[in-house]
C-alpha positions as CSV (number, residue, x, y, z in Angstrom):
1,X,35.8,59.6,19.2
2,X,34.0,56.4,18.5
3,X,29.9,56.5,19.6
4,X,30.3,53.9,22.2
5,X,33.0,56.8,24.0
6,X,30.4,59.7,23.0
7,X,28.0,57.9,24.6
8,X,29.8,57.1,27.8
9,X,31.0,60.2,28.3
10,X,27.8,62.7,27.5
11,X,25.2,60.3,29.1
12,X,23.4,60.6,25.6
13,X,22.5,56.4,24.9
14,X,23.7,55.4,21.2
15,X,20.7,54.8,19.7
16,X,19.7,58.6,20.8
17,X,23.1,59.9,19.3
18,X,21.8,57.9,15.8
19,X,18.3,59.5,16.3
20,X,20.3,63.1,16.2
21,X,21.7,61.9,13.7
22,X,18.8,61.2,11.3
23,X,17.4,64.4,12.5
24,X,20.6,66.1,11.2
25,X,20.8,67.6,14.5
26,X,24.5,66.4,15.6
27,X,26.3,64.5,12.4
28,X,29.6,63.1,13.0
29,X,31.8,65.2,11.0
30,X,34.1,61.8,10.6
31,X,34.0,58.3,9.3
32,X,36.6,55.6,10.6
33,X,38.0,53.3,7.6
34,X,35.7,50.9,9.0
35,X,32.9,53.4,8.2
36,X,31.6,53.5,11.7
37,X,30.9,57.5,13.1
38,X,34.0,59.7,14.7
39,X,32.9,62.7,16.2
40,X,35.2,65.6,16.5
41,X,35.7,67.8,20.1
42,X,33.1,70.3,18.4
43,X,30.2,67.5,17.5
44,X,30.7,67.0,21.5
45,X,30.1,70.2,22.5
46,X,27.1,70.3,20.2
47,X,25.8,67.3,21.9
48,X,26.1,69.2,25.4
49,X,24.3,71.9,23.6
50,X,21.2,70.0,22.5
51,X,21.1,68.5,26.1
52,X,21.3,71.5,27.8
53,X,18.2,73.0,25.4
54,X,16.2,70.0,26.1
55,X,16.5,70.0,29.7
56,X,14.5,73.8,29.2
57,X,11.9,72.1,27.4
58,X,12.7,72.8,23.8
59,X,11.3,70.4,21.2
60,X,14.1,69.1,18.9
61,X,13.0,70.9,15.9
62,X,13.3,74.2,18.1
63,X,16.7,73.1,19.2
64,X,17.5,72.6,15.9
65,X,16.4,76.2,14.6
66,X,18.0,77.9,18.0
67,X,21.4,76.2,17.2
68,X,21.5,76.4,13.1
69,X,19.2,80.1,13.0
70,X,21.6,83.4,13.9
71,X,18.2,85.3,13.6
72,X,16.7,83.0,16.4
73,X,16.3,84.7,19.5
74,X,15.5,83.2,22.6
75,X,13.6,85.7,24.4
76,X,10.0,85.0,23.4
77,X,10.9,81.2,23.5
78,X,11.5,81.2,27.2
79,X,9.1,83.6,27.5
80,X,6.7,80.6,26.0
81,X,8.6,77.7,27.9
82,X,7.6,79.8,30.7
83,X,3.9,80.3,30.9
84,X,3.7,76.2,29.3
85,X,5.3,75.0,32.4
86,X,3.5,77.3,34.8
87,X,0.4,75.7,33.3
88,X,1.9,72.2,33.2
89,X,2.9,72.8,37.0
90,X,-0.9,73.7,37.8
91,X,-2.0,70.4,35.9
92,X,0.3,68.3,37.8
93,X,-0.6,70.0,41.1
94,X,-4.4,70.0,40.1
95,X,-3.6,65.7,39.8
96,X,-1.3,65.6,43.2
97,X,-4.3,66.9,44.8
98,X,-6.9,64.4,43.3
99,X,-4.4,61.8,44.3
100,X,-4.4,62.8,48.0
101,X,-8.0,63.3,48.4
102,X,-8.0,59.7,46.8
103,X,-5.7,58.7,49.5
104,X,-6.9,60.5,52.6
105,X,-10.8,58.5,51.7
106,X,-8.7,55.7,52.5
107,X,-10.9,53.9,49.6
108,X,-11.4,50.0,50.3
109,X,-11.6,49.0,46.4
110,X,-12.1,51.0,42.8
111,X,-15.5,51.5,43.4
112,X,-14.8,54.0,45.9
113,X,-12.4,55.8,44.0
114,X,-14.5,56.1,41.3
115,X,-16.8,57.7,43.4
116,X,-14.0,60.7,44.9
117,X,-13.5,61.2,41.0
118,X,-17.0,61.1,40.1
119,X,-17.4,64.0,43.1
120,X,-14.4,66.1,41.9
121,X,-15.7,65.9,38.4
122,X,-18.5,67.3,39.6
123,X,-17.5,70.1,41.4
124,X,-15.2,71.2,38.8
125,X,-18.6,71.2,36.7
126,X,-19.2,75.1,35.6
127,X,-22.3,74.5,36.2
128,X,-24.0,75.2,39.6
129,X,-26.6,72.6,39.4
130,X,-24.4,70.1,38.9
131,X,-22.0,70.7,41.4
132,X,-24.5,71.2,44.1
133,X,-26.0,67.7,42.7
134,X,-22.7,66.4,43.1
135,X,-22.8,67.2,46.1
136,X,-26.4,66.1,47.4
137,X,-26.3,62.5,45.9
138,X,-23.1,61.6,47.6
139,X,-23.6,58.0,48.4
140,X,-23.8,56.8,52.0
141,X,-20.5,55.1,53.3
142,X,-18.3,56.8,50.9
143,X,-15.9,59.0,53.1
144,X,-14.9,62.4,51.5
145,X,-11.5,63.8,52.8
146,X,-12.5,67.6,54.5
147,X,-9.8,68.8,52.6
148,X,-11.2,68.3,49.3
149,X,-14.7,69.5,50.8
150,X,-13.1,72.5,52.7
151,X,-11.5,73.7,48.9
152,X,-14.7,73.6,47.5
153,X,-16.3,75.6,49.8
154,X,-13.5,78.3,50.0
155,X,-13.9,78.7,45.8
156,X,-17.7,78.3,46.1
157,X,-19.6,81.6,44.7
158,X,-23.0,80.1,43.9
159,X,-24.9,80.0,47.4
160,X,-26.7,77.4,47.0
161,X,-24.0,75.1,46.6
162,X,-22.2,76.9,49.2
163,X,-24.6,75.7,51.3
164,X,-24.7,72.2,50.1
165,X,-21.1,71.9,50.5
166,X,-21.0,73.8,54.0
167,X,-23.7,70.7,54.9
168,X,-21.8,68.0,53.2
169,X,-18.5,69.7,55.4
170,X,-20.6,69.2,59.0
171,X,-22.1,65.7,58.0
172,X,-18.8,64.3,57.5
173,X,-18.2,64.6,60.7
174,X,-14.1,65.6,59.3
175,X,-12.6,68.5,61.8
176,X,-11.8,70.8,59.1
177,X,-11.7,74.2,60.8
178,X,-8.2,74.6,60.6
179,X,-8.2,74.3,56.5
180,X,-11.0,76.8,56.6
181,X,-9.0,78.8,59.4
182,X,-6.3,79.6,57.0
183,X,-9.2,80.8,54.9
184,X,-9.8,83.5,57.3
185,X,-6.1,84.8,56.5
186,X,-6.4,85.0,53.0
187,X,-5.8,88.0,51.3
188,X,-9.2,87.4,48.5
189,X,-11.7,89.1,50.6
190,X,-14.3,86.7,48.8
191,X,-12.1,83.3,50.3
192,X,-12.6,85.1,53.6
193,X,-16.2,85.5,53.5
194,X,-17.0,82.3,52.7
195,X,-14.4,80.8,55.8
196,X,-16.3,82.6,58.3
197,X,-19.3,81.7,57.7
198,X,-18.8,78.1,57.0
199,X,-16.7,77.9,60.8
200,X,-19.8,79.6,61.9
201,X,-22.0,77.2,60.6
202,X,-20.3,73.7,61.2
203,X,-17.9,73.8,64.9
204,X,-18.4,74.7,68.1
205,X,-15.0,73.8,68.7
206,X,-12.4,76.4,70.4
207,X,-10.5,76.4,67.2
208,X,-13.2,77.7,65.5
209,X,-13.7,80.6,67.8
210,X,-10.5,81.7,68.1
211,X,-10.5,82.0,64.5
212,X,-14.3,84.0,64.8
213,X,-12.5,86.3,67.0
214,X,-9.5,86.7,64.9
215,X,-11.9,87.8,61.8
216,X,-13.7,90.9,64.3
217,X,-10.4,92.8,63.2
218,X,-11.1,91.8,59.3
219,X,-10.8,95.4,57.2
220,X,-14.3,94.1,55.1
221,X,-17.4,94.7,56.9
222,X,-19.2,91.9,56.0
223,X,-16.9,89.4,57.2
224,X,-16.4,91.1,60.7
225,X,-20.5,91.2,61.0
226,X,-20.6,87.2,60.2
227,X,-17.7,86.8,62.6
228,X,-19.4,89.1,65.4
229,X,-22.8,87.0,64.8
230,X,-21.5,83.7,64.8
231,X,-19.0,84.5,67.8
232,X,-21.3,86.5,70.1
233,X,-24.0,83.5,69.5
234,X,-21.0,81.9,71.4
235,X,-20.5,83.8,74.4
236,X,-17.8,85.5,72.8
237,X,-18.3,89.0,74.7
238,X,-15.4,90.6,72.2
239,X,-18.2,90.6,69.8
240,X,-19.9,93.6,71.4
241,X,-18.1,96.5,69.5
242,X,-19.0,94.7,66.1
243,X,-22.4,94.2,67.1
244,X,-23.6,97.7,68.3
245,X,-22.1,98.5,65.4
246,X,-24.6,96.7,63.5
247,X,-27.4,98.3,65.5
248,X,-26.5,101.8,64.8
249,X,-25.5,101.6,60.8
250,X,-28.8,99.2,60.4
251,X,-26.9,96.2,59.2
252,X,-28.6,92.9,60.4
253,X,-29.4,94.9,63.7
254,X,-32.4,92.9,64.7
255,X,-29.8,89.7,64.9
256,X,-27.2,92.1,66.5
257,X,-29.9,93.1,68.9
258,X,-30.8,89.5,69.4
259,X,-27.4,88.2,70.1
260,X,-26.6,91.6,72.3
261,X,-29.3,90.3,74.7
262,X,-28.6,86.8,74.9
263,X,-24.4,88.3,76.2
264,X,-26.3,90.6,78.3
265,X,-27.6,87.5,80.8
266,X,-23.9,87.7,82.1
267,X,-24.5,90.7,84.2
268,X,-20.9,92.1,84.0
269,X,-21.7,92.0,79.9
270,X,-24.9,93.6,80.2
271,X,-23.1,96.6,81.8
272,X,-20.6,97.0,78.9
273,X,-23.5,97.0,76.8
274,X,-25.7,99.2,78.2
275,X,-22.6,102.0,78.3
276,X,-21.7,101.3,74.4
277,X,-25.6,101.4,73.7
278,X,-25.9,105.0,75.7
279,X,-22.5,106.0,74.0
280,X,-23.8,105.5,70.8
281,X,-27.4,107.5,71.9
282,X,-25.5,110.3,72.9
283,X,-23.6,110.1,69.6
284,X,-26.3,110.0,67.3
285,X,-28.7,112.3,69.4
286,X,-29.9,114.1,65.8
287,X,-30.3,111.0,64.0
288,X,-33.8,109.3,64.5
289,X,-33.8,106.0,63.2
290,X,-30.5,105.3,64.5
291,X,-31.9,106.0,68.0
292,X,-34.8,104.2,67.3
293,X,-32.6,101.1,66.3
294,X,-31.0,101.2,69.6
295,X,-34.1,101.9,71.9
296,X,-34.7,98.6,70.2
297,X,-31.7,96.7,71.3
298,X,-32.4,97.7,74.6
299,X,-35.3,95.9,74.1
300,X,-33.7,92.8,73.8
301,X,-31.4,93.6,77.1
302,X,-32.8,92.2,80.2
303,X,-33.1,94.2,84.0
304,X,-34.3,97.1,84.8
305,X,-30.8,99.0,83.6
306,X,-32.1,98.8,80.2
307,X,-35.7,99.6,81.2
308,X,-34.5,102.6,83.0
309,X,-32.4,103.9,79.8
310,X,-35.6,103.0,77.3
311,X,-37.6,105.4,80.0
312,X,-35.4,108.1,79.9
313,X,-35.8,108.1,76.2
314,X,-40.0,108.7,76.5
315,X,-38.8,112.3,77.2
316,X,-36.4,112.4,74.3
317,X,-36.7,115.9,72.5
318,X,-37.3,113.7,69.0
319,X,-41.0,113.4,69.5
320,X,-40.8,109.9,67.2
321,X,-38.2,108.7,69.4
322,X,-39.8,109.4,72.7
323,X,-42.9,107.6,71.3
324,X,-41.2,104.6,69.9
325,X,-40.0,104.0,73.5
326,X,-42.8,104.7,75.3
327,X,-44.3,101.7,73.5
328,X,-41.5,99.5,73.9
329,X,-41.2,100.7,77.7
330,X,-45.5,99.5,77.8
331,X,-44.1,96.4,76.0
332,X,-41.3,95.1,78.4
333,X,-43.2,95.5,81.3
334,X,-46.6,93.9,80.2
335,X,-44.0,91.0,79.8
336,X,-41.9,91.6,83.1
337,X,-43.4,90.4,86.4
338,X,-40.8,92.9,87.9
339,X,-42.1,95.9,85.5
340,X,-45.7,95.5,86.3
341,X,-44.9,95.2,90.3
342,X,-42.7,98.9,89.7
343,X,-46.1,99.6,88.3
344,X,-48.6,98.9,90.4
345,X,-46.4,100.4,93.2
């Protein structure tokens, strides 16, 4: 078979087939009279071969050695091919990505895509200074996609550029609570931290606290406390379990106290509260300082439910704890028109 019919029939161009050739890959084991190249039903097959090897990947020269070596095995080759087309696959994704941040700043000339490069430079800077720099000397007018902000912040570790970004995210003005609600679902607990609190920090939007309320059930503490604050600053009265919770292990419990009594102005919230707060006294009725901690909370509570609890407790049998409250109970109704007319009747 002439070249011209190789060629036609393996899809393999003729000046490839000479390249193979030269390479003493696939020789022609003919010559016509004419001196052009026959190749026999087995040069053929060896062509499907070596084009079958290169669609893996294989270099020529390792197509050559797999095809002529009986000691080659393939095992570790693929085993290579593999992990340099995982890593190939990341760089290609890694540019698909740029290129759609590129796109979704819907840039008006060069300028302001050199800018959305210049930025993802930046934050792909190892260093912390110069990614929160990046971040901070973003010029005015250029519009940066919430996706590409939202990434950042979900791989952000250094604070402080965490917080840069999580301002950048809110001055842009970009709705991007979904993106960082599918943070709240990841399963790297650090990803998670870092959605909930940059939802808490940017939207008010009901979006944003359904997804505060989805992370109250998180199995790491510390995202279920940011949740709990951030939702219960809200209104969001499923908060309360999370937050007395914070009160009685000592976690942030002057904010949980804080946020407690600003639910508590709902008077059908005030009552859950005040029963979870006299639960948890009656729980921890040989532990001072938790007691103390939520003699303290009732503090915050407004009515005279609260007051009446914090009263009760001036006669606790923990001598610390009955003083704690009876200077609390001096201090809420020095403030409390309706506690000093109790007292002067």
């Amino acid at each position: 078979m002439l070249i011209g019919d190789v060629s036609r029939h393996s899809g393999v161009s003729t000046r490839m087939l000479r390249y193979y050739d030269a390479l003493g890959l696939v020789r022609p084991t003919g010559r016509t009279l004419g001196g052009y190249r026959e190749y026999s039903a087995e040069d053929v097959r060896r062509i499907f071969h070596v084009e079958s090897l290169r669609s893996l990947g294989l270099s020529l020269k390792q197509i050559g050695r797999a095809l002529e070596d009986p000691a080659f095995t393939p095992s570790a080759l693929v085993s290579d091919l593999i992990r340099w087309t995982e890593d190939r696959l990341e760089r290609e994704q890694e540019l698909l990505e740029r290129l759609r941040a590129i796109d979704a700043s819907a840039p008006t000339g060069w300028q302001d895509v050199l800018r959305i490069v210049e930025l993802i430079q930046g934050l792909d800077s190892t260093s912390a200074a110069r990614r929160q720099q990046s971040v901070l000397a973003r010029p005015e007018g250029v519009s940066v996609p919430a996706e590409l902000l939202v990434k950042a912040v979900l791989a952000e570790s250094d604070p402080n550029v965490a917080g840069a970004l999580r301002w950048a995210l809110a001055r842009s003005g970009a709705d991007g609570v979904a993106a960082l609600a599918a943070g709240v679902h990841s399963e790297d607990v650090g990803i998670r931290q870092r959605a909930v609190r940059a939802i808490a920090e940017i939207s008010e939007a009901p979006d944003a606290t359904a997804a505060l309320a989805d992370a109250l059930g998180d199995p790491d503490t510390t995202v279920r406390r940011h949740a709990a604050l951030a939702l219960g600053r809200r209104g969001g009265t499923a908060a309360v379990p999370v937050l007395v919770g914070m009160v009685v292990e000592g976690v942030n419990d002057v904010d949980a106290a804080e946020v407690l009594g600003t639910l508590s102005l709902d008077p059908g919230c005030a009552d859950r509260i005040i029963s979870a707060l006299v639960d948890e006294l009656a729980a921890h009725a040989a532990d001072s300082a938790v007691r103390i901690r939520l003699a303290q909370a009732l503090v915050e509570l407004p009515g005279t439910a609260a007051r009446e609890v914090l009263r009760q407790l001036t006669h606790d049998g923990d001598r610390t704890v009955a003083l704690v409250a009876s200077v609390f109970v001096e201090a809420v109704e020095e403030r409390s028109p309706e506690g000093r007319g109790d007292e002067d009747s």
